[in-house]
C-alpha positions as CSV (number, residue, x, y, z in Angstrom):
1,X,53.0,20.8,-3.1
2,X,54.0,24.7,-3.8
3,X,57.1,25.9,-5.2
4,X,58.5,29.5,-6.0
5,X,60.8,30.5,-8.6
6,X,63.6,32.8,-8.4
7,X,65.0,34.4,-11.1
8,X,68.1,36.1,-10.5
9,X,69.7,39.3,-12.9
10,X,69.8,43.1,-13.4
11,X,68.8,42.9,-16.9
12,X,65.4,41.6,-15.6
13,X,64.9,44.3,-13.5
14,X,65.6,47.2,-16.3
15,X,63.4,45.7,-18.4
16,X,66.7,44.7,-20.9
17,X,65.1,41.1,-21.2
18,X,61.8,39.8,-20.6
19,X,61.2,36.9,-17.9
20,X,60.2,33.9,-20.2
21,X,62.1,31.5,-18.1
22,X,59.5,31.5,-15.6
23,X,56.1,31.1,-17.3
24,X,57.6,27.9,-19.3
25,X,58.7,26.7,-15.7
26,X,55.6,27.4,-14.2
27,X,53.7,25.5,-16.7
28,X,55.9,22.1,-16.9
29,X,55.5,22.5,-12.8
30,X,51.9,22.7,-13.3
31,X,51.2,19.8,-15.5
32,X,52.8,17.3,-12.8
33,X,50.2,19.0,-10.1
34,X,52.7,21.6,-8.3
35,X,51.4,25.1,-7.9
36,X,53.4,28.0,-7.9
37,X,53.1,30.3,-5.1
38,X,55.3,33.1,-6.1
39,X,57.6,34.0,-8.6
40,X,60.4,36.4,-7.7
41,X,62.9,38.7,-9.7
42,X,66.0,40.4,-8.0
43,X,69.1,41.5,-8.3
44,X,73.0,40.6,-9.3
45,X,73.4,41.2,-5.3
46,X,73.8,38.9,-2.3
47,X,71.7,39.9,0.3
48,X,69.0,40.4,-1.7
49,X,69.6,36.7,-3.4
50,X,69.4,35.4,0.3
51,X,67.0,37.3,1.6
52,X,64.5,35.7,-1.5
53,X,66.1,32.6,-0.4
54,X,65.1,32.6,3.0
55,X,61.3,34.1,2.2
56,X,60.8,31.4,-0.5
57,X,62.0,29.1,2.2
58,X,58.7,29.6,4.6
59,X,56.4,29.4,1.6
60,X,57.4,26.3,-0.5
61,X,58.2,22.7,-0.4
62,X,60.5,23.8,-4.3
63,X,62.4,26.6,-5.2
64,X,63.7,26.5,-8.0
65,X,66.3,29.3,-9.2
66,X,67.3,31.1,-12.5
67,X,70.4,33.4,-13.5
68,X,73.8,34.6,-12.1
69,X,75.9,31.2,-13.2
70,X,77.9,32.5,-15.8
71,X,82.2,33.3,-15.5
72,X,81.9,36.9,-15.1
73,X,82.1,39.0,-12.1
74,X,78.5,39.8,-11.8
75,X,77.6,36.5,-11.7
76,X,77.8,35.3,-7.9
77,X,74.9,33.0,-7.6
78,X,76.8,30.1,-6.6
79,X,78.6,32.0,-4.3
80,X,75.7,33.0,-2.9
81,X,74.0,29.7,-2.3
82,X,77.2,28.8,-1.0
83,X,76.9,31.0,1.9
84,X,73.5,30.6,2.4
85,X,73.5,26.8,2.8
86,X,77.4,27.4,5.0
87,X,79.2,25.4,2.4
88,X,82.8,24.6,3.4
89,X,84.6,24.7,0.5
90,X,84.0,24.4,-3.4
91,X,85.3,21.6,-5.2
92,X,85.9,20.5,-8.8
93,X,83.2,18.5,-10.4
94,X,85.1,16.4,-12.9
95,X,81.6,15.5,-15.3
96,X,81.1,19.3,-15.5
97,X,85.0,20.0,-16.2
98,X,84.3,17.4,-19.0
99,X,81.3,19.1,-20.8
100,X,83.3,22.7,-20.4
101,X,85.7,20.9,-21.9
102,X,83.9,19.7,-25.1
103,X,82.2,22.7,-25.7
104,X,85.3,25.2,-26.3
105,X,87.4,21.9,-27.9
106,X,83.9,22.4,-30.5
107,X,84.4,26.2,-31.4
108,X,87.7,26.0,-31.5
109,X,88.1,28.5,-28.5
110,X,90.8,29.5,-26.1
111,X,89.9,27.6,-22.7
112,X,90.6,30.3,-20.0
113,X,91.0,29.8,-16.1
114,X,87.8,31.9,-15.6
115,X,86.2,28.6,-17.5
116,X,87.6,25.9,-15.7
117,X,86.2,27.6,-12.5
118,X,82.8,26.6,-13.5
119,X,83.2,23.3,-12.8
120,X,84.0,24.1,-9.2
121,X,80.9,23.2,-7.1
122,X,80.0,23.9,-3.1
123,X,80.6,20.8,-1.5
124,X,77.3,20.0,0.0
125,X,75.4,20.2,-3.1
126,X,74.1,17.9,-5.7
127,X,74.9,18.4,-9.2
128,X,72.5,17.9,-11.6
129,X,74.7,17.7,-15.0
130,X,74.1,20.3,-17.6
131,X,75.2,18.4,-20.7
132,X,74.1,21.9,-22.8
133,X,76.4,24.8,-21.2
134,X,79.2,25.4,-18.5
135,X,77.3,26.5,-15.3
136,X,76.1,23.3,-13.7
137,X,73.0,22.9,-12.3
138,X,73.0,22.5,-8.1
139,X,70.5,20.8,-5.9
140,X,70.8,22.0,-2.0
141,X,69.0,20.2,0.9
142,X,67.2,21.8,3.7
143,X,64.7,20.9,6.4
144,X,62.9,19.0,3.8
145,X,62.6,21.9,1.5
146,X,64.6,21.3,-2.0
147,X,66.6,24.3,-3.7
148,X,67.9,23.7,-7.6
149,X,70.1,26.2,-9.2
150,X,70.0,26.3,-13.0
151,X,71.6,28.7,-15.8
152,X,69.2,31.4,-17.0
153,X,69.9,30.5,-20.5
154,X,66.5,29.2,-22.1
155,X,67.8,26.6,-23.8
156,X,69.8,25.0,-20.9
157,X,67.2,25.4,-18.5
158,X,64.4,23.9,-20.0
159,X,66.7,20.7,-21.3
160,X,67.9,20.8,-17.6
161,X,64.0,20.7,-16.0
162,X,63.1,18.0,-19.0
163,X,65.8,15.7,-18.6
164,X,66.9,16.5,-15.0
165,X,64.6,18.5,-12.4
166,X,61.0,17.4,-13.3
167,X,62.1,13.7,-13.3
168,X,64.0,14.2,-9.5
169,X,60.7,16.3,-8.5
170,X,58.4,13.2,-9.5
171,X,61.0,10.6,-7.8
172,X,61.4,13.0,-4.6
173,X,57.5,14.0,-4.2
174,X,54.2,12.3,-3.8
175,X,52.4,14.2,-6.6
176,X,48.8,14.7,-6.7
177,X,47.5,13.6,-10.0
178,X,46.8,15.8,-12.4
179,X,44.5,15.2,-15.8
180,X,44.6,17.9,-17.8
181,X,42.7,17.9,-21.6
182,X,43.0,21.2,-24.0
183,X,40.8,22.9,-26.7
184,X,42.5,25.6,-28.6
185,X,40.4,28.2,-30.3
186,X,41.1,31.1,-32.8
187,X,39.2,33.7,-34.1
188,X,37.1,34.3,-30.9
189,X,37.3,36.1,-27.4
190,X,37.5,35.0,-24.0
191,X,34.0,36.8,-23.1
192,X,32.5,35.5,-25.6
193,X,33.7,31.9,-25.0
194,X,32.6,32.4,-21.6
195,X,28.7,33.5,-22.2
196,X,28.7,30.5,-24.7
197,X,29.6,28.1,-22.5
198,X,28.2,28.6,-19.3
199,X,25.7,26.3,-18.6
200,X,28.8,23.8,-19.3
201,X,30.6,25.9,-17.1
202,X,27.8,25.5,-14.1
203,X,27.2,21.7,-14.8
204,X,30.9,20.8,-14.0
205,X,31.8,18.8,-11.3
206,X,33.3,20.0,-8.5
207,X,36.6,18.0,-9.7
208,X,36.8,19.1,-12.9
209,X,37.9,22.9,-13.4
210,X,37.5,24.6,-16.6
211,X,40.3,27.5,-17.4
212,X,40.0,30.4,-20.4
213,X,43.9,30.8,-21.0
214,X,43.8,33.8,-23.8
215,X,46.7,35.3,-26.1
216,X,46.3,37.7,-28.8
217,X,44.1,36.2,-31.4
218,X,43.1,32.6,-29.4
219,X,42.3,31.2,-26.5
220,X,42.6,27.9,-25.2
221,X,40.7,26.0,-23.0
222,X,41.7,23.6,-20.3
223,X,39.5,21.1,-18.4
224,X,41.4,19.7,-16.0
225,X,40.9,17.6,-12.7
226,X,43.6,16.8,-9.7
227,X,41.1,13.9,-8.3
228,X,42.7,10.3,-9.2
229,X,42.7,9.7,-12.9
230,X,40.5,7.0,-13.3
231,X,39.0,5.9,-16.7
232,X,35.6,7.1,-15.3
233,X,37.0,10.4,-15.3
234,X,38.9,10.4,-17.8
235,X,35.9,9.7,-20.0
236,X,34.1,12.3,-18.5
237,X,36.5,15.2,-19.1
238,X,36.8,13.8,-22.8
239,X,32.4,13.7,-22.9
240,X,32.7,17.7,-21.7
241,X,35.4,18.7,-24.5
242,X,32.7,16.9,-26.8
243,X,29.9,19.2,-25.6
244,X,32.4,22.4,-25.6
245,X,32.9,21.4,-29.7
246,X,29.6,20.9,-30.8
247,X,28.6,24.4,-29.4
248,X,31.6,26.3,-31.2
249,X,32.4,24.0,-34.3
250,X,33.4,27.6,-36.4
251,X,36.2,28.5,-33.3
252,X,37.9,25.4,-32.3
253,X,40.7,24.5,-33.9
254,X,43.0,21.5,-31.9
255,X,41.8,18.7,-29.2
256,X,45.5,19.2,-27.8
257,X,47.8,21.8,-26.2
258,X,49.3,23.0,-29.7
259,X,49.7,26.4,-31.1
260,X,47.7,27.0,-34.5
261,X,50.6,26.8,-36.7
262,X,51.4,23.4,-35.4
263,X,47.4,22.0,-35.9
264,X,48.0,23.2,-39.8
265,X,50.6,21.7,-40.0
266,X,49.5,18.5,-39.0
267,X,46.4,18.6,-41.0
268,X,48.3,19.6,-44.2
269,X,51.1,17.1,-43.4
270,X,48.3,14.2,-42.8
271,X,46.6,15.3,-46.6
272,X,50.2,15.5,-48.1
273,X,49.4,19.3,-48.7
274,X,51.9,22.5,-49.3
275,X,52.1,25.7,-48.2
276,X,53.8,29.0,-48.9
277,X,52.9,32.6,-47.5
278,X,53.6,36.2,-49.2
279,X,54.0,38.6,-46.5
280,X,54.5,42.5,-45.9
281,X,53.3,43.6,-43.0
282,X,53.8,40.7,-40.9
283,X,58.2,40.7,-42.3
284,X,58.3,36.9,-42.0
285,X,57.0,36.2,-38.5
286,X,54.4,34.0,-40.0
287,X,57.6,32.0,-41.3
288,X,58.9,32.4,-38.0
289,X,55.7,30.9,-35.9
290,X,56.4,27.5,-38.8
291,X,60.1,26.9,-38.7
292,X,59.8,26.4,-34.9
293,X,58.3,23.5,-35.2
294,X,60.2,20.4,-36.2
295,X,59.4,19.3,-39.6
296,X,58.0,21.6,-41.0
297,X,59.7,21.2,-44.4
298,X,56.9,18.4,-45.0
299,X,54.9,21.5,-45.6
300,X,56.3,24.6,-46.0
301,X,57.8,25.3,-49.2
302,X,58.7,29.0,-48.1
303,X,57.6,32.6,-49.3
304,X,58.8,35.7,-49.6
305,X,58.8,39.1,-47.5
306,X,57.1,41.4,-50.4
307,X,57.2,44.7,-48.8
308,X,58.0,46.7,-51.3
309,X,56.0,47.6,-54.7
310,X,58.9,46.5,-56.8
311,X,58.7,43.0,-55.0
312,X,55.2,42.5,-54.7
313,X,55.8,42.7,-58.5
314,X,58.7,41.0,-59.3
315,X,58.1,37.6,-57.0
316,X,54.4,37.5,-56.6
317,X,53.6,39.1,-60.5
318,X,51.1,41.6,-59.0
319,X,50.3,44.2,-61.8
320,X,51.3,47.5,-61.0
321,X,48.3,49.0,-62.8
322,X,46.8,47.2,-59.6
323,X,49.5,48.6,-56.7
324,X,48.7,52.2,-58.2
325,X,44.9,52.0,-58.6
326,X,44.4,50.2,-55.5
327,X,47.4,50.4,-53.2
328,X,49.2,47.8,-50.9
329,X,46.9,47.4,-48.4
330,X,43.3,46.3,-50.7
331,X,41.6,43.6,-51.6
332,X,42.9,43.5,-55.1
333,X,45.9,43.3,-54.3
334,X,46.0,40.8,-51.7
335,X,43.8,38.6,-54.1
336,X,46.8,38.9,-56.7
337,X,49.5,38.4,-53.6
338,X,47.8,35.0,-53.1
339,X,47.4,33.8,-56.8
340,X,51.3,34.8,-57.3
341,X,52.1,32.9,-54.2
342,X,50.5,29.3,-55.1
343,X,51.5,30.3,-59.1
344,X,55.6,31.3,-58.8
345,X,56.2,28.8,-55.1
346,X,54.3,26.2,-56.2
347,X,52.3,25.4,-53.2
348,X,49.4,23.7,-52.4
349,X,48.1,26.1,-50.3
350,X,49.0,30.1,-49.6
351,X,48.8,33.0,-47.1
352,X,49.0,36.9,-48.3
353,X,49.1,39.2,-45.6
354,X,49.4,43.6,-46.5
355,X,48.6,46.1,-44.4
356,X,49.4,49.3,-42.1
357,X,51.4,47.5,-38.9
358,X,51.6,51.7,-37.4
359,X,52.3,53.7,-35.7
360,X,52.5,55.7,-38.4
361,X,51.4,55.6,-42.3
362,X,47.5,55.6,-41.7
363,X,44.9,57.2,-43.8
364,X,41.8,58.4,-43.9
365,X,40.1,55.6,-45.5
366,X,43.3,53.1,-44.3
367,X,43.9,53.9,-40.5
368,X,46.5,52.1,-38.5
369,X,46.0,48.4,-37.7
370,X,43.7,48.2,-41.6
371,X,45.3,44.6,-42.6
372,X,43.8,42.9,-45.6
373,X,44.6,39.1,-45.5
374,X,44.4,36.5,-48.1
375,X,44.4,32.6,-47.8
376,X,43.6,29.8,-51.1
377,X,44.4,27.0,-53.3
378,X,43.5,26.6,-56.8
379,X,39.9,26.7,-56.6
380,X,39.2,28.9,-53.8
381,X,40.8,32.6,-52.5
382,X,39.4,33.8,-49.2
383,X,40.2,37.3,-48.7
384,X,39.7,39.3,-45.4
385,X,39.9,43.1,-44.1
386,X,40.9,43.7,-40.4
387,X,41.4,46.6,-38.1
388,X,43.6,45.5,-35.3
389,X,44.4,49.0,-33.6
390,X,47.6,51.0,-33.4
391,X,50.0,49.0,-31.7
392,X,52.6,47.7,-33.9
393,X,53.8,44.6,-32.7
394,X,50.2,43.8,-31.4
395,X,49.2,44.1,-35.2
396,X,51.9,41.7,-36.6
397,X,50.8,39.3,-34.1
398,X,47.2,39.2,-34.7
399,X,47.5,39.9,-38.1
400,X,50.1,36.6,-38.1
401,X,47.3,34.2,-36.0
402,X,44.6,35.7,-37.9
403,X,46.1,34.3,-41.4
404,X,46.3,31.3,-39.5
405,X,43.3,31.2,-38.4
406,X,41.7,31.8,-41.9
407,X,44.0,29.1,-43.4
408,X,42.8,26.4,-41.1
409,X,38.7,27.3,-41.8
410,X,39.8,27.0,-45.4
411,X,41.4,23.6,-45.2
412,X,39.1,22.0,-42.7
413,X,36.1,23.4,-45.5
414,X,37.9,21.2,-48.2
415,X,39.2,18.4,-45.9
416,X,35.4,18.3,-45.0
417,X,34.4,18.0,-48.5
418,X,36.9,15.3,-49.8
């Protein structure tokens, strides 16, 4: 079963926002076994909608399309589908006129005509309801290929392939079945994973596929198998992640498809454990990579964002005798960033992040991408220098999952010992 994705928008194609819609697509699709063939962008402009239309037509069974729904001009998707599946006529969709409805009764906001209009739907198409926005989602039929329209908002989308699309696709199709079993690791590289393990890599089965998915600062590794999941296989994939563990017990961090963030939090939750953070370089995306998971609040306590002297000073108490002598970006003064961390938020647990994010304000002895990173609890400070390289946002990432990374060695060292 292959499908393509279209995503539809200018702002794509000048580089004004990134394509994320498609990669979280793209993996939902591939957990219920349907590959992707091809993922296209192109323009606010008919013919080239239909002419992706028609080539995704001869290459997949799915295509499933992004963008151009909104009430503005530049938006002519549906008219666009419209003419490409020789609708008659468009007509009002009263669930959809209900939701639009709701939504501008909630903020209080002027309904306009312009509005109303996106409840008005080409009559040969299904609508699958967006309960989260105005643009409705529509389903076309043709030669036994499927074609779903959805909003290129992120949030709308993803609740409309959740709750909507992936449940029709199941219904509609006769799915291969797919097992799928994830190790995330930190701290290591893909090469390196890959010379480590492969003799486990050349003892697999031919139904059973081991993948190195990297990002900056882990990797995670899926085993996965599209033979029927029996219990004998099962079992087998789950006797392979055993042997991947016991060769890398210092790198693997989660059994399951989570980020790091969310396996800390799990293990601190689980111990009744709290955690703050202290950060300058990394201006609160360490905070950022927390709060996005639900719940956090077990956990986090909070922080602060300490880039200056005066506030590494005032809310983390580092001496300024320490600041001058030493600087920011040192090992004393990360040590002290930590200390003030658990003392004045009263955590458990804390992460201190300082260093030179670029591209400019290196030095000789402190080049670009120098990071010094902290992690500890009362009885134990762990304190790191890195040298990420010169890329700025590059360096706030790594230098975010590389805190991480340190926290969790910490806390699986004392959740070992207790």
């Amino acid at each position: 079963m292959l499908a393509e994705l279209i995503t539809i928008g200018d702002e794509i194609l000048i580089g004004q926002i990134i394509d994320s819609n498609s990669a979280w697509m793209a993996t939902e699709l591939n957990k219920i076994g349907i590959k992707v063939k091809q993922i296209t962008s192109v323009s606010d402009d008919a013919e080239h909608i239909i002419e992706a239309l028609k080539n995704a037509e001869d290459r997949a069974d799915i295509i499933l399309v992004t963008g151009g729904l909104g009430p503005t001009k530049d938006d002519i998707t549906k008219k666009t589908m419209a003419q490409y599946f020789k609708s008659k006529s468009f007509v009002l969709h009263e669930p959809t006129l209900k939701v639009v409805n709701d939504i501008f009764k909630r903020y209080n906001a002027p309904l306009l005509e312009v509005n109303k209009q996106q409840a008005l739907v080409p009559d040969n198409c299904e609508v699958l309801l967006n309960d989260q926005g105005t643009a409705p989602s529509m389903l076309f039929r043709k030669d036994k290929k499927i074609f779903i329209s959805m909003p290129g908002v992120p949030y709308e989308m993803m609740n409309l392939m959740t709750s909507k699309v992936i449940p029709f696709i199941k219904k509609e199709f006769n799915l291969p079945a797919v097992y799928h079993r994830t190790i995330l690791t930190a701290g290591v590289g893909e090469s390196f994973l890959a010379e480590k393990l492969a003799d486990i890599e050349d003892s697999l089965p031919n139904y059973i596929k081991l993948a190195y998915l990297p990002k900056l600062g882990s990797v995670r590794l899926r085993l996965s198998t599209k033979e029927h999941a029996t219990d004998e296989i099962k079992n087998e994939v789950q006797a392979y992640i055993s042997k991947i563990i016991d060769l890398i017990p210092e790198y693997w961090v989660a059994k399951e498809d989570i980020p790091i963030e969310k396996a800390i939090l799990n293990l601190m939750e689980a111990n009744k454990l709290t955690l703050s953070v202290a950060e300058s370089c990394t201006g609160g995306f360490i905070s950022q990579l927390i709060t996005q998971h639900p719940g956090c609040s077990s956990v986090f306590t909070g922080g602060g964002i300490v880039y200056s002297y005066e506030l590494k000073t005032k809310l983390l108490g580092v001496k300024k005798e320490t600041l001058e002598k030493f600087g920011a970006v040192s090992e004393e003064t990360i040590t002290e960033m930590v200390l003030g961390a658990l003392t004045n938020f009263n955590s458990d647990y804390a992460i201190a992040v300082s260093g030179i994010a670029g591209p400019d304000g290196g030095m000789p002895d402190k080049p670009v991408g120098t990071v010094w990173i902290g992690v500890g609890n009362r009885e134990k400070t762990v304190v790191k220098k890195f040298n990420f390289g010169n890329k700025r946002l590059q360096n706030i990432e790594r230098s975010s999952i590389a805190a991480l990374n340190l926290l969790f060695r910490l806390l699986k060292e004392f959740n070992a010992e207790s």
